[in-house]
C-alpha positions, -999 to +999 in steps of 0.1 A: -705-597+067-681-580+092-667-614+100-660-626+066-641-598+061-620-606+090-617-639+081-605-632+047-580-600+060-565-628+083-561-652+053-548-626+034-520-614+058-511-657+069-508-656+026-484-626+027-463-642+058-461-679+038-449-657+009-421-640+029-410-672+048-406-694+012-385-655+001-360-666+031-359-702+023-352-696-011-324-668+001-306-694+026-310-730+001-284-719-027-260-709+003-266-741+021-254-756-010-223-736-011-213-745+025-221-781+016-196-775-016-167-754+002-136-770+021-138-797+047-174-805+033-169-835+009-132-851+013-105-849+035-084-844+004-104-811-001-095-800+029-063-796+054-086-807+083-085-814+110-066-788+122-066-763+101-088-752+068-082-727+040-106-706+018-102-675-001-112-639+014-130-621-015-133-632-051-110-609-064-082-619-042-084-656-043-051-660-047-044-647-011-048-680+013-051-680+048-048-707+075-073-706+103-075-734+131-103-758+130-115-773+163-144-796+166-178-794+190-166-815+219-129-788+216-153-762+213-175-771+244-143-777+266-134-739+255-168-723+265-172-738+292-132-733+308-142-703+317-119-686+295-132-657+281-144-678+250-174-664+230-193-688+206-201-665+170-229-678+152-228-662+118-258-680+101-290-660+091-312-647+121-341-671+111-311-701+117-302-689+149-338-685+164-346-726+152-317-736+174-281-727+185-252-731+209-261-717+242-251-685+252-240-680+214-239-645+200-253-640+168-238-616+141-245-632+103-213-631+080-240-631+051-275-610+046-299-611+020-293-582-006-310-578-042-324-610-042-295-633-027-269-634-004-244-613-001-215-608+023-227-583+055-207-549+048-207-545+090-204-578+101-162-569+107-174-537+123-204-552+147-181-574+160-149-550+165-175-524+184-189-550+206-162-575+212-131-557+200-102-575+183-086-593+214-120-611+221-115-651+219-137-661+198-151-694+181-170-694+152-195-714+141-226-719+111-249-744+097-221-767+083-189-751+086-184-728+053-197-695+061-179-698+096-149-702+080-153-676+060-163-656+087-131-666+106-108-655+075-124-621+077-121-612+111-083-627+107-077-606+079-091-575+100-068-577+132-084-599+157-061-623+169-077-653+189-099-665+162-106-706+160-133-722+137-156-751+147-156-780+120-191-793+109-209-761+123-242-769+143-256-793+117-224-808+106-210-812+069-230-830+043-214-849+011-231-841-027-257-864-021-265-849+017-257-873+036-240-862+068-205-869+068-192-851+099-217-842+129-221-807+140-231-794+173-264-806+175-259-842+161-235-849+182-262-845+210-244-812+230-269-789+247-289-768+222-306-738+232-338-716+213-335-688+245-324-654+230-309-629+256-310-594+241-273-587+248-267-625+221-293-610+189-284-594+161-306-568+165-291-557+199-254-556+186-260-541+154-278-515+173-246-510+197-227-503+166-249-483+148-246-460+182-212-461+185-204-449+146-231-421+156-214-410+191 
């Protein structure tokens, strides 16, 4: 008796973890869609790239346009690995990052889920200012190259001045139909790593900043 009762506790807490993990899928699909949907993602006429990309900062102010370089993953690569001070930003969800990401990447996401969908992350400018400060060279990077570059236009819009994005993100960008119409990262077969060094997770540099406002 004392083992069916184990057996169905397990089954019970497997059911609540399937329950959670289909929560985040349904969180990060609809914003999948929207990278798939934003700038650079469909036609060239859409979008200035390459080179450069535009897309709005907040709803209310889409009339305010910014320009932010747009690099691909081989540019990208040659930066991180020059030795130049480059950091690689992955701002997709933590879940994302864990499946697979650019070595040595740094993970802050530029969206967390909130009241049932995604919302923008109210620290995300902060975390990074606190750990990286505004001169920090950075590149950043996503799934398929929308949230980065919104990501991008945010930290631009806050002060930090050697801000690139990378084009196609890690998966690359995908037309209406998903086909993949410019390979990311990964596709394009550059080195992928699913190591997490404390100093690169979320957890750890939302923590630093969560010390720092409390100092």
């Amino acid at each position: 008796m004392k083992d069916l009762y184990q057996v169905l506790h397990q089954k019970e807490m497997d059911l609540a973890r399937v329950r959670k993990e289909i929560e985040t899928l349904h969180s990060i699909i609809p914003l999948l869609a929207e990278d798939r949907d934003r700038p650079g993602n469909v036609t060239e006429a859409v979008s200035p790239a390459p080179g450069h990309g535009r897309w709005p900062l907040e709803p209310e102010s889409r009339g305010a346009m910014m320009e932010i370089k747009r690099i691909s993953p081989e540019q990208a690569k040659e930066l991180l690995d020059a030795n130049k001070g480059y950091i690689y930003l992955d701002v997709r969800t933590v879940s994302e990052f864990e499946a697979g990401h650019v070595p040595g990447a740094k993970n802050v996401p530029v969206v967390e889920p909130a009241y049932g969908r995604m919302q923008i992350n109210p620290r995300f400018v902060k975390i990074m200012e606190t750990n990286f400060g505004k001169d920090v060279k950075c590149i950043t990077g996503c799934q398929s190259g929308g949230r980065s570059l919104k990501a991008a236009e945010l930290l631009v819009a806050a002060g930090f001045v050697n801000v690139v994005d990378m084009r196609g993100g890690f998966g690359g960008e995908l037309d209406q139909l998903g086909r993949l119409v410019y390979p990311g990262w990964a596709p394009r077969g550059l080195p992928v790593s699913r190591g997490r060094a404390p100093e690169d997770r979320y957890e750890s540099l939302a923590k630093t900043n969560e010390s720092a406002e409390t100092a």
